[in-house]
Structures are given as C-alpha cells and as structure tokens.
VOMARKOL-526474 format. One record per residue (C-alpha): residue in one letter; residue number from 1; x, y, z. Coordinates in nm, 4 decimals. Each point is the difference from the previous one (the first is absolute). Layout:
% VOMARKOL-526474
+--------+-----+----------+----------+----------+
| residu | num |       c1 |       c2 |       c3 |
+--------+-----+----------+----------+----------+
|      A | NUM |        X |        Y |        Z |
...
+--------+-----+----------+----------+----------+
This chain:
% VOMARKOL-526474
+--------+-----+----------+----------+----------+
| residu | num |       c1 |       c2 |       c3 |
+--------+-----+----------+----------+----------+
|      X |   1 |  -2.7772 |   2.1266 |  -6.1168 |
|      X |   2 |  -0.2633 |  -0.1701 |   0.2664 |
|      X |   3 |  -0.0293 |   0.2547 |   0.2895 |
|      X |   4 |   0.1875 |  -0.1110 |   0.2924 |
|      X |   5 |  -0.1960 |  -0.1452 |   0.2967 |
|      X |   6 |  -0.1388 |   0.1742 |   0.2427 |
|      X |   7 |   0.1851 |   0.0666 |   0.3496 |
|      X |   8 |  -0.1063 |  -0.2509 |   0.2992 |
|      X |   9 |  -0.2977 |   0.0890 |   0.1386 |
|      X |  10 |   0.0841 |   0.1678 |   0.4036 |
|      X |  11 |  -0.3569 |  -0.0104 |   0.1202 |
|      X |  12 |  -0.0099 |  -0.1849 |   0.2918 |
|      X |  13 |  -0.4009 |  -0.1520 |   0.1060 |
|      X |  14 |  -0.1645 |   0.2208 |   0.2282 |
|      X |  15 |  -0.2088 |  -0.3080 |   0.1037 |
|      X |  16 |   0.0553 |  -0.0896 |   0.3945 |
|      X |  17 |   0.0603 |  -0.3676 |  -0.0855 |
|      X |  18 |   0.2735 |   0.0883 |  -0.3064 |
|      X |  19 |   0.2789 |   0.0014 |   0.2548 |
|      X |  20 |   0.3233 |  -0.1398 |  -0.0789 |
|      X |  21 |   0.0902 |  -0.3581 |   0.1079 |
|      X |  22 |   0.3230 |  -0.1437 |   0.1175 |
|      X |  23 |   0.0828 |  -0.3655 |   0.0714 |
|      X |  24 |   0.1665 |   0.1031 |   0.3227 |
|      X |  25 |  -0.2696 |   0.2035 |   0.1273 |
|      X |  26 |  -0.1263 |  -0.0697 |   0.3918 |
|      X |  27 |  -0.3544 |   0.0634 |  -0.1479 |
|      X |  28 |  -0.2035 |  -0.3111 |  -0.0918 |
|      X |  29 |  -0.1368 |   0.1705 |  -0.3014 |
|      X |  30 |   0.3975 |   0.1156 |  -0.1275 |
|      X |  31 |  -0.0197 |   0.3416 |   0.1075 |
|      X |  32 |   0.3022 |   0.1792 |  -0.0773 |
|      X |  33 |   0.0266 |   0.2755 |   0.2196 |
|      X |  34 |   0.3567 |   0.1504 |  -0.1309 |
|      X |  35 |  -0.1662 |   0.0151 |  -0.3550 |
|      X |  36 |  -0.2565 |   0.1494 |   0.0923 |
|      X |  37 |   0.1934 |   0.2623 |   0.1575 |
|      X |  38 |   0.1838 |   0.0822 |  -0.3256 |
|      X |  39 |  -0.3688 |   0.0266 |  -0.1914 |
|      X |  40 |  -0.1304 |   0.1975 |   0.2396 |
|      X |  41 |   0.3055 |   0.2440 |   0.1049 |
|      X |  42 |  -0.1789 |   0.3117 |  -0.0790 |
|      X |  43 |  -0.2577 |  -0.0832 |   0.2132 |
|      X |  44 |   0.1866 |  -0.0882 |   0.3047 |
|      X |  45 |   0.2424 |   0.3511 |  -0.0837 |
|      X |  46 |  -0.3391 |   0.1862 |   0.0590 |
|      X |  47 |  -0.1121 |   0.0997 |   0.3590 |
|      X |  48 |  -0.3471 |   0.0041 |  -0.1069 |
|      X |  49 |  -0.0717 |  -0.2132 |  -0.2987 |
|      X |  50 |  -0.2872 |   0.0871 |  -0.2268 |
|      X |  51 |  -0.2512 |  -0.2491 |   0.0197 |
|      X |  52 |  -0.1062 |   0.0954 |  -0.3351 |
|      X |  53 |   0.3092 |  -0.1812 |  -0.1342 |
|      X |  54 |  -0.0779 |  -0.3374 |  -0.1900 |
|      X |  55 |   0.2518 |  -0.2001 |   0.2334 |
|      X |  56 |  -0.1304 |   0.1470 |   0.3278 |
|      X |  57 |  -0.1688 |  -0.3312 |   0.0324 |
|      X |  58 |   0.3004 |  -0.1801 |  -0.0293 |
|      X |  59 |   0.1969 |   0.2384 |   0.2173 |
|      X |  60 |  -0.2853 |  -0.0801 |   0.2982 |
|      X |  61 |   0.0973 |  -0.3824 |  -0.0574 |
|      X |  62 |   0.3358 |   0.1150 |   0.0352 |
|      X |  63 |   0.0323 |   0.1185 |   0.3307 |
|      X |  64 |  -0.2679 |  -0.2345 |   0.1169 |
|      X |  65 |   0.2786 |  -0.2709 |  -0.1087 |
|      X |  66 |   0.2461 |   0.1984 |   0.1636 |
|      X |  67 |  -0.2045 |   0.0194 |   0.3395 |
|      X |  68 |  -0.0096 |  -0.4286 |  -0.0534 |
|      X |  69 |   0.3817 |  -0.0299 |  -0.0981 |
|      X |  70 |   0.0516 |   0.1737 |   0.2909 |
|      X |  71 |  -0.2253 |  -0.2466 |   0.2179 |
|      X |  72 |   0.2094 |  -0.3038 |  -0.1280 |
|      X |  73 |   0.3280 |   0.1474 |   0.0960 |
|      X |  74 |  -0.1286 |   0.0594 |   0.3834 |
|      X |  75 |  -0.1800 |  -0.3344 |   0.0647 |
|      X |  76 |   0.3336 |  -0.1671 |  -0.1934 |
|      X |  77 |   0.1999 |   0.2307 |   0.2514 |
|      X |  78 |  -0.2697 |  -0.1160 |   0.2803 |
|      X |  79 |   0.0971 |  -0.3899 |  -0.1137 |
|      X |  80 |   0.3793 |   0.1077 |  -0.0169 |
|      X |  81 |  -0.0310 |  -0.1530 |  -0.3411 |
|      X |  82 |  -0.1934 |  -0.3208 |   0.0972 |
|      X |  83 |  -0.2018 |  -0.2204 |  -0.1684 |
|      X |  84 |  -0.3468 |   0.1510 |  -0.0880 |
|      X |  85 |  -0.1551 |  -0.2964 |   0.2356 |
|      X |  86 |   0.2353 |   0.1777 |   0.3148 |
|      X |  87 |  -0.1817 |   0.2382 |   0.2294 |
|      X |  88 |   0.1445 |   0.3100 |   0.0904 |
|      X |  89 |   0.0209 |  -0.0917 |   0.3661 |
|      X |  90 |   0.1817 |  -0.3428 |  -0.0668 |
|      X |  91 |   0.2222 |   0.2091 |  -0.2312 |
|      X |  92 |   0.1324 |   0.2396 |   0.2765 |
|      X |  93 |   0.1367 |  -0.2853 |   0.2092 |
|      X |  94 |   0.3132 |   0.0182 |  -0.2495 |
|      X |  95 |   0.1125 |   0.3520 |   0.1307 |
|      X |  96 |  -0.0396 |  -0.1186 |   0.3506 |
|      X |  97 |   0.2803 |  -0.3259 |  -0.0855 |
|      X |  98 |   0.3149 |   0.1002 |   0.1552 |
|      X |  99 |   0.3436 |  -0.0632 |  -0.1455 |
|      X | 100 |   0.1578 |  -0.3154 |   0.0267 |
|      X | 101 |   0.2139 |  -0.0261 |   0.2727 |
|      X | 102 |   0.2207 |  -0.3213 |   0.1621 |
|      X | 103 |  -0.1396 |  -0.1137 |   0.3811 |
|      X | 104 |   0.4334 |   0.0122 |   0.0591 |
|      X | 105 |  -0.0622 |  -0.3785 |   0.0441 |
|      X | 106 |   0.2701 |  -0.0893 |  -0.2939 |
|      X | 107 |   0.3203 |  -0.1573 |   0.1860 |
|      X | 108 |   0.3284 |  -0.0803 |  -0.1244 |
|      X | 109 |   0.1468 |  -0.3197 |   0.1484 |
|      X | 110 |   0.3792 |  -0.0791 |  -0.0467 |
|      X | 111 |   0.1890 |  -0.2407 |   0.1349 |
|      X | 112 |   0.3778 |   0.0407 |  -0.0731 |
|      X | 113 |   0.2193 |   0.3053 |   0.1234 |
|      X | 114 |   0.1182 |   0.0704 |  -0.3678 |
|      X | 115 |  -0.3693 |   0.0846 |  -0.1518 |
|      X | 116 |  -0.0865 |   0.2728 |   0.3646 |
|      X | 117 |   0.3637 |   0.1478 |  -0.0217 |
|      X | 118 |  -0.1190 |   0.1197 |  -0.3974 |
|      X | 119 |  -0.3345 |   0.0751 |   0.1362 |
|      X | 120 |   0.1242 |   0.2280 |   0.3166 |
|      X | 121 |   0.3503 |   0.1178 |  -0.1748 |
|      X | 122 |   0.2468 |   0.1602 |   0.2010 |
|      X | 123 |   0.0796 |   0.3782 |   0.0978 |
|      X | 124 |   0.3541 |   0.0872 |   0.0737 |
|      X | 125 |   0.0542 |   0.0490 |   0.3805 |
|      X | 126 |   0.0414 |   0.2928 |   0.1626 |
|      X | 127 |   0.3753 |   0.1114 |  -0.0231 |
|      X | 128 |   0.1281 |  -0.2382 |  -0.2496 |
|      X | 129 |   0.0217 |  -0.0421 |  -0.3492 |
|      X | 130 |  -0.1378 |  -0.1804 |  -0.2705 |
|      X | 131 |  -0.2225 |  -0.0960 |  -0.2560 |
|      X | 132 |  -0.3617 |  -0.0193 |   0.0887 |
|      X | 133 |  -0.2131 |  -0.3178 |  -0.1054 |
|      X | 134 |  -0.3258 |   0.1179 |  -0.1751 |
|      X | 135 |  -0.2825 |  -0.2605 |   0.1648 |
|      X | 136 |  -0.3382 |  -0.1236 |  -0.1609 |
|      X | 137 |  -0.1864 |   0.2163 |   0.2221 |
|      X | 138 |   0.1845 |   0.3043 |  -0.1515 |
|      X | 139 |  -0.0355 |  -0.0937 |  -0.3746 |
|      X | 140 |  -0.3277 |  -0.0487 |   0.0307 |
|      X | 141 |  -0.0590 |   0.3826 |   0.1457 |
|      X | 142 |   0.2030 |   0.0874 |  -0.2953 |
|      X | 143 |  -0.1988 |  -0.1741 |  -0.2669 |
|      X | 144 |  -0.2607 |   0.1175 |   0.1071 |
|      X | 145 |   0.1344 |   0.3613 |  -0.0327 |
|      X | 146 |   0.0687 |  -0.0384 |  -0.3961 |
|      X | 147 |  -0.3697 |  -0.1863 |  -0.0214 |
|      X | 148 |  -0.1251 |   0.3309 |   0.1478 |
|      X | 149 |   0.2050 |   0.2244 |  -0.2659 |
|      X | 150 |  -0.1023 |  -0.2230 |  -0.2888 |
|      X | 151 |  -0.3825 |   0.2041 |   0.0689 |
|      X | 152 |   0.2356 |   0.2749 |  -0.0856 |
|      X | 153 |   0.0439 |  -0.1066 |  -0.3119 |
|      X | 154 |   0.3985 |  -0.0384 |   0.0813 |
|      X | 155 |   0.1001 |  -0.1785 |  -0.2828 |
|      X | 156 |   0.3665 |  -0.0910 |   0.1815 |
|      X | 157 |  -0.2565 |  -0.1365 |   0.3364 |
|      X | 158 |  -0.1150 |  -0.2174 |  -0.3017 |
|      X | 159 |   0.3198 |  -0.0967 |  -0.0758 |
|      X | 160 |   0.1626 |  -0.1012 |   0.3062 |
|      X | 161 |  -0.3185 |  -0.1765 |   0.0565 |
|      X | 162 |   0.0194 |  -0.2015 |  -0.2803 |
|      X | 163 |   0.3279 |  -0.0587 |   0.0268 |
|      X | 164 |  -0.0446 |  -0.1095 |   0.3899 |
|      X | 165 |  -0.2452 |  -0.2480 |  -0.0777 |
|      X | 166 |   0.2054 |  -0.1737 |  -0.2681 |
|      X | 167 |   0.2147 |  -0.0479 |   0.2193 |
|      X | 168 |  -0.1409 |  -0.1227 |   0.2147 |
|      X | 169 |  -0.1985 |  -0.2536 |  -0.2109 |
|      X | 170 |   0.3753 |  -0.1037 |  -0.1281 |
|      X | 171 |   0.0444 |  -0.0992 |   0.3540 |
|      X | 172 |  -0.2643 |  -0.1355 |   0.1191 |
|      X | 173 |   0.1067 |  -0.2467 |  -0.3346 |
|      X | 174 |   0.3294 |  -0.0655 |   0.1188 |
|      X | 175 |  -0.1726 |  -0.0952 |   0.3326 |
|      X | 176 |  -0.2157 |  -0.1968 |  -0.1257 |
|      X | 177 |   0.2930 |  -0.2133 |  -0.1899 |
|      X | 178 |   0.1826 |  -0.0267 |   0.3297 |
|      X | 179 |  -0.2840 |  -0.1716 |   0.1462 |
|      X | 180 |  -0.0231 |  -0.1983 |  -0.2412 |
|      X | 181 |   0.3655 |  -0.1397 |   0.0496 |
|      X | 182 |  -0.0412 |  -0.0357 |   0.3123 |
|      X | 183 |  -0.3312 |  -0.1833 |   0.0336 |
|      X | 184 |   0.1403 |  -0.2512 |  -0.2700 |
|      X | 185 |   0.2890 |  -0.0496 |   0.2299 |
|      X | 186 |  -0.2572 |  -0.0899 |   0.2867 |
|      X | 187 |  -0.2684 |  -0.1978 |  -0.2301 |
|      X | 188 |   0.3004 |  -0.2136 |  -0.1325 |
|      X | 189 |   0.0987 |  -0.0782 |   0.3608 |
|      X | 190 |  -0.3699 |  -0.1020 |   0.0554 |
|      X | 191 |  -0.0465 |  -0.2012 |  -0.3075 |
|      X | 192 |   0.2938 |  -0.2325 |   0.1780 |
|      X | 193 |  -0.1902 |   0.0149 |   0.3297 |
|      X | 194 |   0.1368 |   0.2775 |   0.1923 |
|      X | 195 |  -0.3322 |   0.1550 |   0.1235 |
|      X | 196 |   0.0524 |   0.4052 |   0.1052 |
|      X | 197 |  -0.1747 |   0.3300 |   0.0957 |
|      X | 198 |   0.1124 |   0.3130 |  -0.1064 |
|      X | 199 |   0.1636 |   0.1860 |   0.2397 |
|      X | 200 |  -0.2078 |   0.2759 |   0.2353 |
|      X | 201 |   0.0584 |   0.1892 |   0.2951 |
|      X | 202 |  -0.1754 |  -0.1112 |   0.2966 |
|      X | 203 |  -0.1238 |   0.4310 |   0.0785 |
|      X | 204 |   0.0006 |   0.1375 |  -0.3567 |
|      X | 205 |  -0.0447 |   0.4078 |  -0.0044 |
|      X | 206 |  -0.3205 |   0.1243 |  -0.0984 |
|      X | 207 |   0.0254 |   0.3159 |  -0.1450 |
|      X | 208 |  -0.3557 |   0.2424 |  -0.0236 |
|      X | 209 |  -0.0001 |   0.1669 |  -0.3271 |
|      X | 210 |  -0.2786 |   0.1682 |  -0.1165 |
|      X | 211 |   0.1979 |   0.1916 |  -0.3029 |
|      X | 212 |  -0.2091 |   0.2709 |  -0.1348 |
|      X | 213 |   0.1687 |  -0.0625 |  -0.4057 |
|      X | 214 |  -0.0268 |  -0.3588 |  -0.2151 |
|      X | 215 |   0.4100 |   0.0742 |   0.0373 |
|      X | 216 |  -0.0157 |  -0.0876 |   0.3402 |
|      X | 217 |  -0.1268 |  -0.3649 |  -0.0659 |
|      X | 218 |   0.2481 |  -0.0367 |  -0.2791 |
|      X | 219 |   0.3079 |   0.0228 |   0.2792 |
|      X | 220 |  -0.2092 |  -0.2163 |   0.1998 |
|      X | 221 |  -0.0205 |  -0.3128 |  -0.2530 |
|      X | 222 |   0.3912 |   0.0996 |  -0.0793 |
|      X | 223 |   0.0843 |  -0.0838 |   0.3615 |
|      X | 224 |  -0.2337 |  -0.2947 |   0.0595 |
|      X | 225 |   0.1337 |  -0.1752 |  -0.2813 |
|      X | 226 |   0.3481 |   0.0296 |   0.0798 |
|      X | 227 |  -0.1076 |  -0.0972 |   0.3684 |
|      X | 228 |  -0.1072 |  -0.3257 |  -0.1471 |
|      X | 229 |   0.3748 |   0.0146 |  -0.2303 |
|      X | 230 |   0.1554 |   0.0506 |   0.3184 |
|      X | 231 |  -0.1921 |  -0.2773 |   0.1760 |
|      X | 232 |   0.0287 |  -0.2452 |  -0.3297 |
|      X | 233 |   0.3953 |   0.0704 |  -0.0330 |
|      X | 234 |   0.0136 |  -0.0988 |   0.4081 |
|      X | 235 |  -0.1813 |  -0.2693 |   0.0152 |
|      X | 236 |   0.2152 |  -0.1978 |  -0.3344 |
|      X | 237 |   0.3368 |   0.1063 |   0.2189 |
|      X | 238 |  -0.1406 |  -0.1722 |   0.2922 |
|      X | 239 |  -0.0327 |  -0.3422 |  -0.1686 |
|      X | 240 |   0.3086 |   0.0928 |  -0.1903 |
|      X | 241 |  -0.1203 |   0.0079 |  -0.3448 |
|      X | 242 |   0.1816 |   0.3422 |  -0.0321 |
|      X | 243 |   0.3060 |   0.1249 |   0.1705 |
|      X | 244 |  -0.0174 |   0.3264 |   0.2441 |
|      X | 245 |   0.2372 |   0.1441 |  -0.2399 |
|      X | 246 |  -0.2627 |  -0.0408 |  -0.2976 |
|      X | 247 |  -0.2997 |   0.1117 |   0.2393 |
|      X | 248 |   0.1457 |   0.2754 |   0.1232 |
|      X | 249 |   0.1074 |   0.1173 |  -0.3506 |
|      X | 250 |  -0.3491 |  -0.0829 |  -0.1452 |
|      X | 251 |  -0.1597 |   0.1913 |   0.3157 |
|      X | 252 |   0.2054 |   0.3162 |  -0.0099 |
|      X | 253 |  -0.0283 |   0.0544 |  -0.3995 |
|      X | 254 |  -0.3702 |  -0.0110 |   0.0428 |
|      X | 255 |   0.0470 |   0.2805 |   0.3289 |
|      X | 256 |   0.2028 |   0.1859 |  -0.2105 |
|      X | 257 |  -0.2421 |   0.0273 |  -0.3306 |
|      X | 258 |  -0.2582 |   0.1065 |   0.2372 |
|      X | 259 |   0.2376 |   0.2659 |   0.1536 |
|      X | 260 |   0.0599 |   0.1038 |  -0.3513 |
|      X | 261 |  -0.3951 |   0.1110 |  -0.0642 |
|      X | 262 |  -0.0052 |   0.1400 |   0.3465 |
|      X | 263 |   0.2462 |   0.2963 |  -0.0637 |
|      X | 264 |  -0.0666 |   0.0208 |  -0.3651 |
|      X | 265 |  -0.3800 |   0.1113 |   0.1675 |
|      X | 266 |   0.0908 |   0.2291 |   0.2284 |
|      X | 267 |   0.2512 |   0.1586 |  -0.1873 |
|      X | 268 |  -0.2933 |   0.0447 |  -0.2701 |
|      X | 269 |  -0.2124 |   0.1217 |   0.2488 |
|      X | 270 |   0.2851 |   0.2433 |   0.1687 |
|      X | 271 |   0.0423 |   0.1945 |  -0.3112 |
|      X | 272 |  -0.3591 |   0.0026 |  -0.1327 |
|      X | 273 |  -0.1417 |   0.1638 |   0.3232 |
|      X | 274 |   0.3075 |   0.2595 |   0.0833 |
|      X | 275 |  -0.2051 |   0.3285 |   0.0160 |
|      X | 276 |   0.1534 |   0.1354 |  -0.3387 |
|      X | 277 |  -0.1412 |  -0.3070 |  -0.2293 |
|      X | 278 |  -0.3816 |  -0.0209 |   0.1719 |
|      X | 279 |  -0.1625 |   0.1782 |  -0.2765 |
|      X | 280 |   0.1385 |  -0.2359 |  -0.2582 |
|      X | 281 |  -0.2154 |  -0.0725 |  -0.2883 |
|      X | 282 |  -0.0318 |  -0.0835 |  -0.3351 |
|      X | 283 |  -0.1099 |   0.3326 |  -0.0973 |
|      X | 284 |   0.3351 |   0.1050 |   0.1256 |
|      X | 285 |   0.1473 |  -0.1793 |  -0.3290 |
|      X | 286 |  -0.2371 |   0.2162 |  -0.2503 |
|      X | 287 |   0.1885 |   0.2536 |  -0.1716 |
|      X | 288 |  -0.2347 |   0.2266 |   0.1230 |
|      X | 289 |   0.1287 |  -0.0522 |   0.3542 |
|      X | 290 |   0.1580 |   0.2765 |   0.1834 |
|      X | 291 |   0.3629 |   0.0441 |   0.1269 |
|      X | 292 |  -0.0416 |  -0.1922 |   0.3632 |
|      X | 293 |  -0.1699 |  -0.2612 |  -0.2085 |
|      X | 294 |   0.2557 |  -0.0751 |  -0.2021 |
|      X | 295 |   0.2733 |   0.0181 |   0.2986 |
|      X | 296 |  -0.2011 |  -0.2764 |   0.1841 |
|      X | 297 |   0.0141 |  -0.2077 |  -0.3218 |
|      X | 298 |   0.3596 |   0.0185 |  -0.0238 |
|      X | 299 |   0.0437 |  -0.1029 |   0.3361 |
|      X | 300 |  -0.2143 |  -0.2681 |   0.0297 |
|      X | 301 |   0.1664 |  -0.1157 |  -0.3317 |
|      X | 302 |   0.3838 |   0.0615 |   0.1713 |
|      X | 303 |  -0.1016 |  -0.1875 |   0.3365 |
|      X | 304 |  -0.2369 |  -0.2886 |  -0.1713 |
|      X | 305 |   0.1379 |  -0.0464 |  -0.4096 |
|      X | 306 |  -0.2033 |   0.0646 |  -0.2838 |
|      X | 307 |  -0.3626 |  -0.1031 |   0.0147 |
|      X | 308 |  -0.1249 |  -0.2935 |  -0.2288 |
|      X | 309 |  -0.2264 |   0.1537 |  -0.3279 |
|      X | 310 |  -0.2692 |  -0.2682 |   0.1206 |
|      X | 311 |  -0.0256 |   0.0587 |   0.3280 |
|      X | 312 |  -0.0226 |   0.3969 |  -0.0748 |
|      X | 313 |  -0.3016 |  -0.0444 |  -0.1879 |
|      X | 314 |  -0.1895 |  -0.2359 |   0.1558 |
|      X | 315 |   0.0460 |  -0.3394 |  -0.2048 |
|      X | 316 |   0.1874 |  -0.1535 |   0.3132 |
|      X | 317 |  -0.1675 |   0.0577 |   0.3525 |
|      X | 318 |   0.1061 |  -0.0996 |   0.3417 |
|      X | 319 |  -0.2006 |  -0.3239 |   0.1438 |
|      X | 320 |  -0.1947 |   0.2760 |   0.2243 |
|      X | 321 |  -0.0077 |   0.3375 |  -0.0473 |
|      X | 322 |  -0.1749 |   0.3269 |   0.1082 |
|      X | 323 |  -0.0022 |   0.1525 |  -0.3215 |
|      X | 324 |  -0.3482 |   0.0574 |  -0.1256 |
|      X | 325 |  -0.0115 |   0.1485 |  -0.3667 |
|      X | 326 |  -0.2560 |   0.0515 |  -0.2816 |
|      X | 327 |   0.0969 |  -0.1925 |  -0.3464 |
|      X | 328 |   0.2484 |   0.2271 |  -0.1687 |
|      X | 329 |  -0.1155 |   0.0991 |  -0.3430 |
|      X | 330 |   0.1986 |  -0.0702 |  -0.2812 |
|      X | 331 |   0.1621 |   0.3767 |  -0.0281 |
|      X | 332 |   0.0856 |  -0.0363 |   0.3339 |
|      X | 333 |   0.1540 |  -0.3133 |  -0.0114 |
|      X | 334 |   0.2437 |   0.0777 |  -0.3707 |
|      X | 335 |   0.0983 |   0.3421 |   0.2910 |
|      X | 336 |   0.0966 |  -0.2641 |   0.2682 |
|      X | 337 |   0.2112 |  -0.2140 |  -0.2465 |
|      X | 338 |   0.1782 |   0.3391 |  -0.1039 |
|      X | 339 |   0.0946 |   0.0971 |   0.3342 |
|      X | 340 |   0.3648 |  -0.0589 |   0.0200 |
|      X | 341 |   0.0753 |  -0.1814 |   0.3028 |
|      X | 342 |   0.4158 |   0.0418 |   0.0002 |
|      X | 343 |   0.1860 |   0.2551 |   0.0026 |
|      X | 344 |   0.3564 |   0.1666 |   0.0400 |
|      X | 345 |   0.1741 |  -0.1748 |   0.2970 |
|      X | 346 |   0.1752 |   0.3242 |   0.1408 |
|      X | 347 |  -0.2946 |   0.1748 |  -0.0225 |
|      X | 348 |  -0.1683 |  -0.2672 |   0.2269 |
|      X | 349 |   0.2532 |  -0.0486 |   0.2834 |
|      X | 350 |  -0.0067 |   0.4013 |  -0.0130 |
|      X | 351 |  -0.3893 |  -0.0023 |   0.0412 |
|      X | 352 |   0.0397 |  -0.2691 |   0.2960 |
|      X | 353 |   0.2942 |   0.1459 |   0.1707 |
|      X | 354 |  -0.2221 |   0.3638 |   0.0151 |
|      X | 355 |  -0.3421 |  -0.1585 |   0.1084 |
|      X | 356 |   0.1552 |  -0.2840 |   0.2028 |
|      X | 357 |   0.2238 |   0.0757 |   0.2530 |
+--------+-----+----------+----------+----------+
C-alpha cells in the first residue's frame, strides 16, 4: 500500500508582508484584518506577547491596521458617509437640516354646500338626539391615528389602512365616471353650439389644512373631486340635459359612498386606540405570547374580523405606513405563515366583551 499523504501543512508565514488578502478589504493592498485575527488569536489572547514569536511582526502590522481601520471609520463618520471628495465641514451641514415641515400655506377651496357639510360633519345638538355625521376634518385625525399605530407594528392599523384606501380609490373611480357622464352631457350640448361654464360659487370656502399624515390629503382629493361632481351634475341640470331627480340621485349616492369610508375610519380608529388594544402587535400572535397578548388578539379579531394572511406578513402594505422593519429571514417568515390568524368565535366575543367594555 502507498503511504497516505501527509496532513495539510498549518504553518502560517511569519513574514510581515504574508498577510491574508480579501477582495472586500478597505486596504489598498487587500488586507484582511478579520483573518488575520483568527491567525494571530494567541497573540492578541496574550497581555504581553513575546516578541520572540515568529508572527510578532505580523501581529505589529496588525494593530497598526487596526489603529488605520479605525481612522477610516471616524473621518467616514466625520463625512456622515460622504463621498471621499466631501470635507468634513461641508458634511456636518446634513445634521444641521431640519425636518420637513408645510409653511400651513396648503388651502382647500370648495364651492358647493354638499362637499364643506362632509368636510365639517355634524355633532348632535345639545339635548336632542341623533346620529352624528363624521366630517373630513375628523377622518383625517383618525387616519392619521392608525398611520401612527402602523410604527407599532399593528398589523389590524395595517389593515384598516389598507382597507381605507381601497376604498377610497374605488371611489374616487366611481367619481371619476360620474364626471365623465356629466361632462359628455355638457360637451354634446357644445358640439351643437350651446357654449357653457361650469358652475362655481361666486365666495368659495377656503379651508387651511396643513394635515400632519399623507391620509389627510387623501380626504382632501376625495372632497375636491366630488366638489367638481357636484358642480358638473349642476351645471348639466341647469341647461336641462339631466333632470333634478337624476342629479340629485347621482349627487347623493356619491355623498353617501363618501359617508361610507368616513365611519368605516373612525370606527377603525375607535377600537384600535381604546386603552386595552394600544399595545397591539404582531408579536402578540406568536405562540410565545403571553395571556393579555392573546386576549387583545381575540378582541381585535371579534371587533375587526379575521386578519388577511398577506397583510399579516408583510406581502400587502398600506400606501403609507410607519412601520419600519428589517427583511425577515426565511425562518422567520415559514413562523409568520404558521401563525394562525382565526380562531374560536366564542372565545373571541368573550376576549372583547372582558377587555372592551
């Protein structure tokens, strides 16, 4: 039999310019400091390493490269990660930006009574009864509530989010075909030579904003188109190329789908921020989770249904959100699609009756 070969060879060069070399080293010459640190371990464990040992030279070059990794890191801190051609001093300037902020110059104009009423709503008065009307103004506060949870990590925020702004965008659609009708109504008119304007109130209301949430805007465009509906729908009654029976049909369907969204939101927004549901999170859904955990699960579940799979893990997001999250790694995403998300139905109205009174 031919002897067997001998074992690899474990001497590592004691010559300073043996080092290791790594493609993604910040040295020009490859230096690969973590390497290094591996062949030279028992140097570094020592307080006071013999300079007698062979790779003493190599452990000076060491912490000399250490000393110079260390450099980088503070003039790259010094150019708050800059291009090498910044100076530190042009650098700076970025900490001293200030967040971006609105100069409250954005206005809302309206000019028909139908579009303020859903932007102002209306309160029951005092001493009577009735149902109150939830107002743009109001929605938008509440919107951006559930943006403000979703940097909770509130999966049902998420939801109702999502949800919202579907809605929303189904509206704005239905909107947009209205207008549509009604501006071929008025073109046809024009093609046989009626010349018109569109109707407009002569004092329009201009309404400061300044919403602190992308939610905020989102009402805003919902009520300025169907200001324009309104306006459109008028202005073909007036030359009687629709009948005040059809307009005001056509007008209060498109009030009403608006109306719809507007409590849907704040009822969203009514049971996500009740004291008792706050601390909702997806963690709460890990079977790790303690008792109160699970309690605000089955409530949220009771008062809100059974949250969508995609929206759980991620794979549908709101248009805007607060949630800020590092990529999920693949172990954590197979525990996330194992999490069940219904659950007994007794067992949930019991949960919401106890936490929400």
């Amino acid at each position: 039999m031919e002897p067997a070969p001998p074992p690899p060879s474990t001497t590592i060069d004691p010559s300073a310019d043996a080092f290791a070399r790594s493609t993604t080293s910040p040295f020009a010459d490859g230096y690969d400091i973590d390497a290094e640190r591996a062949a030279l371990a028992h140097l570094i464990a020592e307080d006071d390493p013999d300079p007698a040992d062979p790779l003493f030279g190599r452990y000076q070059l060491l912490l000399e490269r250490e000393d110079a990794l260390s450099h980088m890191h503070e003039t790259h801190a010094l150019r708050h990660g800059g291009d090498p051609l910044v100076r530190p001093h042009e650098a700076q300037q970025i900490s001293r930006i200030g967040q971006l902020g609105s100069d409250g110059a954005d206005r809302m104009h309206l000019h028909t009574r139908d579009a303020m009423r859903l932007f102002l709503g209306r309160s029951i008065a005092p001493g009577e009864h009735g149902h109150p009307m939830a107002g743009g103004r109001r929605v938008a506060a509440a919107l951006r509530a559930l943006w403000s949870l979703s940097g909770n990590d509130n999966p049902y925020a998420d939801w109702s989010l999502v949800r919202i702004a579907e809605r929303i965008a189904g509206i704005r659609r239905a909107n947009d075909l209205e207008q549509q009708h009604a501006r071929q109504l008025l073109d046809a008119a024009r093609d046989k030579g009626l010349d018109y304007s569109v109707l407009q109130s002569r004092e329009p209301a201009q309404v400061s904003l300044g919403f602190g949430s992308p939610y905020g805007y989102m009402i805003v465009m919902l009520l300025v188109e169907l200001d324009y509906l309104v306006r459109l729908v008028r202005s073909a009654v007036l030359r009687d190329l629709m009948s005040s029976t059809e307009g005001f049909r056509r007008i209060g369907s498109a009030k009403h789908r608006c109306l719809s969204v507007f409590h849907f939101a704040v009822h969203c927004q009514r049971v996500l921020t009740r004291p008792e549901l706050l601390p909702l999170s997806r963690v709460d859904f890990l079977p790790n989770a303690d008792a109160a955990a699970g309690k605000r699960v089955e409530a949220a579940r009771a008062l809100l249904g059974v949250l969508p799979r995609d929206v759980f893990t991620g794979e549908r997001e709101p248009r805007h959100s607060r949630r800020r999250v590092r990529r999920l790694s693949d172990a954590e995403l197979r525990l996330l699609d194992t999490v069940p998300l219904s659950g007994d139905d007794a067992h949930a109205q019991a949960a919401a009756a106890a936490l929400v009174q």
